[in-house]
C-alpha positions as CSV (number, residue, x, y, z in Angstrom):
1,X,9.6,-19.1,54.4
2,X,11.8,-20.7,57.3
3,X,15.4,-20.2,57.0
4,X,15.5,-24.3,56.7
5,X,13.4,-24.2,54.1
6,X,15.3,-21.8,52.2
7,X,18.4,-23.8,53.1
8,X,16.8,-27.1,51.6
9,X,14.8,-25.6,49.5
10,X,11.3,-27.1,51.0
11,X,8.2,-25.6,50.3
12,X,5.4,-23.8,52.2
13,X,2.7,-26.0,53.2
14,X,0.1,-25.5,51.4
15,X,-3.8,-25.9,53.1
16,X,-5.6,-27.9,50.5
17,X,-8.7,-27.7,52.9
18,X,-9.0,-24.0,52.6
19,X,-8.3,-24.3,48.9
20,X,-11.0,-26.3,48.7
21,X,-14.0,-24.3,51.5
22,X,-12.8,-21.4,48.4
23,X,-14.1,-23.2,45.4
24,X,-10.8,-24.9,44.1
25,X,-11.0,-27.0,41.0
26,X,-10.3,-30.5,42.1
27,X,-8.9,-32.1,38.7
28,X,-8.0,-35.6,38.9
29,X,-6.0,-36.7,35.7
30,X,-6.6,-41.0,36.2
31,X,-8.0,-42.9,33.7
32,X,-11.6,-43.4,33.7
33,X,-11.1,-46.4,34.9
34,X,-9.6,-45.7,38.1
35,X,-11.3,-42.2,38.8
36,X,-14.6,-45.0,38.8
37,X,-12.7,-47.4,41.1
38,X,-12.4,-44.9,44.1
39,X,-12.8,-40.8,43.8
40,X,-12.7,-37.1,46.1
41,X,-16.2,-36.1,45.8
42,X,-16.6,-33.1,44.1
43,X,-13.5,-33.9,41.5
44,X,-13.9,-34.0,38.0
45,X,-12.1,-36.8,36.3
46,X,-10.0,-35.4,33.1
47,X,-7.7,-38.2,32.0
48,X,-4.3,-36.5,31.5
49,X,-3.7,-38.1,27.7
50,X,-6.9,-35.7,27.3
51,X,-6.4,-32.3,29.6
52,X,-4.6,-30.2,27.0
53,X,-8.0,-30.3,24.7
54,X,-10.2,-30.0,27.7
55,X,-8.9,-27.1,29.1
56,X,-12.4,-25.5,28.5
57,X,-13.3,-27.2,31.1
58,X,-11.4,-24.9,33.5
59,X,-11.7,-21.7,34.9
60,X,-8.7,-19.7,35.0
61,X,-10.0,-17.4,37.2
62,X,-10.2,-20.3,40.2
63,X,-7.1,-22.4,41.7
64,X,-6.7,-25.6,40.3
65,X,-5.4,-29.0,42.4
66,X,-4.9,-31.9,40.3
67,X,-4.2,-35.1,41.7
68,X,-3.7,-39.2,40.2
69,X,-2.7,-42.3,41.8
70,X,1.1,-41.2,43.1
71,X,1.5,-37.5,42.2
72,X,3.4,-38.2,39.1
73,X,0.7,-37.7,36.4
74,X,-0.7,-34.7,38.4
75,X,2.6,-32.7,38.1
76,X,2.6,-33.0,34.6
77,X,-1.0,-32.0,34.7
78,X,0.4,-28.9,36.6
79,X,3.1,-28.2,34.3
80,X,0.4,-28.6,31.2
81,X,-2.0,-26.0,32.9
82,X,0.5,-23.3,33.4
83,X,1.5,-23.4,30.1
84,X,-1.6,-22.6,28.8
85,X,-2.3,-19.7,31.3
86,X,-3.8,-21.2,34.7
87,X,-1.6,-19.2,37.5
88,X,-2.8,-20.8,40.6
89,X,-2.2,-24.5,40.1
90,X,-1.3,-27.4,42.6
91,X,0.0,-30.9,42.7
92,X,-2.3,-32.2,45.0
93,X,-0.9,-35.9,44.6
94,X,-2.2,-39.1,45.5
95,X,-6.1,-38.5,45.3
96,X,-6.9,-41.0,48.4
97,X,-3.9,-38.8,50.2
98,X,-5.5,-35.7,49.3
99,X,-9.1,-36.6,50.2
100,X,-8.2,-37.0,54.2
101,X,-6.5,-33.3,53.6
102,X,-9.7,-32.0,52.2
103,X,-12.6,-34.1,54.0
């Protein structure tokens, strides 16, 4: 880590594109309704009033990224998964964002 970003407390970029050659988990947390309305390929849609009872689902053994329509519901989704035991998780943010990182 930079000495800036120590100093403002930034934090290391993080390649979503490699993340995602290695098999990541792309969880996007929208409602079915959006998740239809535009969607990553590849993602599976988990609405986030119903990740904490699909977390089946999910293979702890594989990163996660989660993503929604800002970045806000995906962070929660984040801070739901390591609470149950997923160690490498991401906030991926906006889905349409993350799709030009990843594609």
């Amino acid at each position: 880590m930079g000495f800036l970003q120590r100093l403002f407390g930034g934090k290391p970029s993080i390649d979503f594109a490699e993340m995602a050659k290695r098999g990541a988990q792309l969880i996007d947390v929208r409602s079915r309704q959006e998740y239809q309305g535009g969607h990553i390929k590849g993602s599976v849609n988990i609405p986030l009033d119903q990740l904490a009872g699909s977390l089946a689902k999910i293979k702890k053994d594989k990163p996660v990224i989660t993503c929604c329509a800002s970045g806000m519901r995906s962070g929660s989704a984040v801070n739901i998964l390591k609470s149950n035991g997923f160690q490498e998780v991401y906030n991926g943010g906006s889905w349409f964002r993350l799709q030009s990182k990843i594609h």
